[in-house]
Structures are given as C-alpha cells and as structure tokens.
C-alpha positions in Angstrom: -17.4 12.0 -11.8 -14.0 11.6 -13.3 -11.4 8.2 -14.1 -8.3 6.9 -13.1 -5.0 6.0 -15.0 -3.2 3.1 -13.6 0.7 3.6 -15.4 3.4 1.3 -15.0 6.7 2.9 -16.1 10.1 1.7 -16.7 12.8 3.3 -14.6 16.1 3.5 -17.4 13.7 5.5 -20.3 10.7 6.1 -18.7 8.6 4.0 -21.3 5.1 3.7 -20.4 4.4 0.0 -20.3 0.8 -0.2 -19.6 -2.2 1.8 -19.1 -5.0 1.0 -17.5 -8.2 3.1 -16.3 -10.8 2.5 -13.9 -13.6 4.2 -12.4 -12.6 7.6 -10.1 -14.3 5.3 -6.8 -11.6 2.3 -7.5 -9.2 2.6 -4.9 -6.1 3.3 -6.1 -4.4 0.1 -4.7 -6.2 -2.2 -5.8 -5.9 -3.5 -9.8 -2.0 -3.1 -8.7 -1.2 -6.9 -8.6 -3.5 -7.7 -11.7 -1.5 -4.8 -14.1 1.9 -6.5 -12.9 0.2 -9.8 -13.8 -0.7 -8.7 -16.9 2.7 -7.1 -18.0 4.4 -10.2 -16.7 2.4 -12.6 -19.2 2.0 -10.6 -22.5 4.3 -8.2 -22.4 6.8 -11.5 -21.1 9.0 -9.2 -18.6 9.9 -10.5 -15.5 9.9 -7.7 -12.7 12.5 -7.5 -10.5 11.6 -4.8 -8.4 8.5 -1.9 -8.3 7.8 1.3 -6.9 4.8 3.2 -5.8 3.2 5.7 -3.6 2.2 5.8 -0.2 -1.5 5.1 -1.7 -0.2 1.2 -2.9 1.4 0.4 0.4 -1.4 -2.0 1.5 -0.2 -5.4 3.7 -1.9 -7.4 0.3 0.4 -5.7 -2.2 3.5 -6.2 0.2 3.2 -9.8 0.6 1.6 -10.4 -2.8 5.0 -8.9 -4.1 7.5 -10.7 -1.7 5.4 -14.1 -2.8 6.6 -13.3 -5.9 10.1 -12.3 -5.4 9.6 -8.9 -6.2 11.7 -6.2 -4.2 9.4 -3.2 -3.4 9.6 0.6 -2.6 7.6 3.0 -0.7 8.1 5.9 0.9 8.7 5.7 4.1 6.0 4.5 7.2 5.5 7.1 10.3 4.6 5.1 13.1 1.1 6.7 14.7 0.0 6.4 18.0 -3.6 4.4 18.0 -6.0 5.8 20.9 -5.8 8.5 23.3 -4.7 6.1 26.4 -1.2 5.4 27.4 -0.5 1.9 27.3 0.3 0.5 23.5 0.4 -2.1 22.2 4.3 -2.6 22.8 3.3 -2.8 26.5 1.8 -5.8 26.3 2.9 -9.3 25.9 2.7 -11.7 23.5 2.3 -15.3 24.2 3.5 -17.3 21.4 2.3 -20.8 22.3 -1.4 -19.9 23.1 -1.3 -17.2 21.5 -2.5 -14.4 23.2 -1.3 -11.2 24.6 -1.0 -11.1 28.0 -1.3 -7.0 29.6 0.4 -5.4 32.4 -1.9 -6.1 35.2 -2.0 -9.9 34.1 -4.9 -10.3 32.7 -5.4 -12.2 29.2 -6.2 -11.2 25.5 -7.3 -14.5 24.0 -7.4 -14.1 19.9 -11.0 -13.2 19.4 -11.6 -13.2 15.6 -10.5 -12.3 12.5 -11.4 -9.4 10.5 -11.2 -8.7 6.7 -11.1 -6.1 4.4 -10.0 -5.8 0.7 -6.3 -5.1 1.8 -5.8 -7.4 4.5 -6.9 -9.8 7.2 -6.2 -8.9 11.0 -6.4 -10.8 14.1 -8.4 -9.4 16.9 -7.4 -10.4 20.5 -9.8 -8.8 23.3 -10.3 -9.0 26.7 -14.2 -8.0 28.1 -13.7 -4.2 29.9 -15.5 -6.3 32.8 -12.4 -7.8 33.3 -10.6 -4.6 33.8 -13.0 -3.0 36.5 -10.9 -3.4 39.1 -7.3 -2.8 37.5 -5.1 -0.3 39.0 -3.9 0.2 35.2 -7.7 0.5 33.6 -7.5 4.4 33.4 -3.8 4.3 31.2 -4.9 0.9 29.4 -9.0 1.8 28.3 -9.9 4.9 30.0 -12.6 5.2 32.8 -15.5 5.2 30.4 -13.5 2.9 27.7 -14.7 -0.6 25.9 -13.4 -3.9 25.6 -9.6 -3.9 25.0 -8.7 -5.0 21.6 -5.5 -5.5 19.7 -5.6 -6.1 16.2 -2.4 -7.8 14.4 -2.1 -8.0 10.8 -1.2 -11.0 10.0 1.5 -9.9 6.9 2.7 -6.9 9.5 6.4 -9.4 9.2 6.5 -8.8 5.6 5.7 -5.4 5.6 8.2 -5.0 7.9 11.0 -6.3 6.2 9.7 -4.8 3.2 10.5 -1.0 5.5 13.8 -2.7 6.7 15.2 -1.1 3.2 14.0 3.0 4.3 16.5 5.5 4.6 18.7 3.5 2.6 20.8 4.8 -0.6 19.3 2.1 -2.8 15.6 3.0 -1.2 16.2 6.7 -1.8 17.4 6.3 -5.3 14.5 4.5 -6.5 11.8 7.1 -5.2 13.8 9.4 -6.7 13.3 7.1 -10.7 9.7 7.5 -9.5 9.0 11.1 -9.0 11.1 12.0 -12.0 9.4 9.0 -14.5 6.4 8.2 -12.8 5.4 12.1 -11.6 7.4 13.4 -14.4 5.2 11.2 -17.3 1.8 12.2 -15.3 2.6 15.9 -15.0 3.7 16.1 -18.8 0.7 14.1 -20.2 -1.4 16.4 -18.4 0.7 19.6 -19.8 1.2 18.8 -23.5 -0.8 15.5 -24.1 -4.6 16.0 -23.3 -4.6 14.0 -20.1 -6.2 17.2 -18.1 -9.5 16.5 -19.5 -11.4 13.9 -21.0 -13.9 14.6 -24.2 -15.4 11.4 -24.5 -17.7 9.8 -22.1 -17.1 6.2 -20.7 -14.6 3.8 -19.6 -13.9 3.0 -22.4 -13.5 6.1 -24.3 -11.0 7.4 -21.1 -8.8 4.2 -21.2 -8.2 5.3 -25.2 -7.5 8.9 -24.5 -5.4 7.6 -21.6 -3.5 4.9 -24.2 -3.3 8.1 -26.7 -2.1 10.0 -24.5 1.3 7.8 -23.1 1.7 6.7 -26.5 2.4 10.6 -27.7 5.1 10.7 -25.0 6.4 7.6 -25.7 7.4 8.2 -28.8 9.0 11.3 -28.2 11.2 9.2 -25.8 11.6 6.0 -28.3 12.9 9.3 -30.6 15.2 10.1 -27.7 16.7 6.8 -26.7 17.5 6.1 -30.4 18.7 9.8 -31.8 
C-alpha cells in the first residue's frame, strides 16, 4: 500500500544524486548495488566510499562493495546470542583441513549443505542429535528435547568483519554523522516542505516522478547555496 525512495546523497553538499522507487514489499537492501552501478556508469563518478543504515548491512552488499574497492559504513553490529543453550558457537572447533567443526565432547560436524537466500549463502555443518544421546554435554549443547546440532557459517562473515574492524572509530563516527545530517536531514525535509509525505498519483511510475520532483526542489535550493 505505499512506495519506496531509494536516495543516494553526496556527503560535502548534500546533492541528491539519484532517485529511485520501488514497490513498499522491496526490501530495502536490495536495488543497493544496482543504484551504485547505475551512478557509477552514467553519472561517470567513481565511489570511494558509502554509507547506509542498519537495513543495507547484508553479507551481499559488504562483499559486493569490498569487490569493488569501496570502503563502507554502518552503524555498528551487537553481537546476539543464537538459542537458549549454553554452548556457542565459539565453543566449538573448527577443523580447517576437513573442514568441519569439531564440539566439546568430540564428536564431528561434517559441512552438511549450503543454504541461500537473496542476501547471502551459508554453510550448514550438523551432526544427527542421535549422535549426542549419550553426551555428558547434550543438555548445555542441544537441550534434552533438542534437534540435530547445526552451525551455520556465512561464507562472506571475513569481509563483514573487516568491514566492522573500522566501528567506534573517529573516521567511522564522522561518516554516520554526514549520513544522519544529509541522508536523514534530505528525507525529513522533503517530507516537510517538498510533498514527499504523500503521494497523489497512483503507480510506480507516477511515485518515482513525485519522488524525482521532490529531490530536485531541494536541490536546487542547495545548488543556490553552494554557489551564493
């Protein structure tokens, strides 16, 4: 029931570069990679480094950006405890050349399968509950009543990580900040003095123009500032 705009700002004026909209259901991660394609080979500017919300920090968009040299910001990742049982995935070890992970009580997690989604690709490794029946770790590792063991591994979790090696940084902290005052700050004025609260036209097509209408109305009032 409503749309989506997709804005890429730049961070010294705060000159809306492109718009894009999409349906309200399109995830907001995911035409990402093809709007910095598209500014990249018509508008001919070479990107040196982006910045984005929590919603576009997907394992696709952080190694589809390090492919392409691309330094990128996101606020920072909370580590979240997965299950209710003690044992993580920290307590168990990895065994590089068969790879597998090998748990306290000795027993093996061969790689199982591979799962995908849009985002990202992870390797399963599991190891049957029937092997677990008598483990004097089973209730802290699956629980009395619990299911096969499985731990997934993304397989771009080493990018992502070194992409988060830069949080809590100056540099890392400086360019949220360009984001909430352009980014936010272009959003929440659009929406205040340039018709971006509603639309009144039906249609992708007719919301992508009120959404090009809209950034163009700003951007001109900054094009006016930059130059006065």
């Amino acid at each position: 029931m409503h749309y989506l705009s997709h804005e890429t700002v730049d961070s010294k004026n705060g000159i809306i570069i492109d718009v894009a909209a999409t349906a309200g259901n399109v995830n907001d991660s995911q035409p990402y990679i093809e709007r910095l394609d598209y500014i990249e080979e018509t508008i001919g500017l070479k990107i040196q480094a982006a910045c984005a919300d929590s919603g576009y920090d997907t394992n696709l968009i952080n190694q589809q950006l390090s492919e392409r040299n691309i330094d990128f910001y996101t606020p920072k990742r909370t580590e979240q405890k997965r299950g209710t049982t003690e044992f993580q995935r920290k307590d168990f070890q990895y065994d590089e050349k068969d790879d597998r992970f090998i748990c306290p009580g000795g027993k093996t997690l061969p790689l199982h399968r591979l799962n995908r989604t849009i985002n990202t690709v992870t390797k399963e490794y599991r190891c049957p509950k029937t092997e677990c029946k008598d483990c004097p770790f089973r209730n802290r590792c699956i629980g009395e009543k619990g299911s096969d063991k499985r731990i997934p591994v993304n397989i771009f979790e080493v990018v992502v990580k070194k992409n988060h090696e830069k949080d809590g940084t100056e540099t890392h902290a400086k360019v949220l900040l360009l984001r909430q005052i352009w980014s936010e700050g272009s959003f929440a004025a659009q929406k205040a003095r340039h018709n971006l609260k509603f639309l009144y036209r039906r249609g992708l097509e007719a919301a992508e123009q009120q959404c090009l209408l809209s950034s163009t109305a700003l951007n001109l009032k900054r094009m006016i500032k930059v130059m006065a």
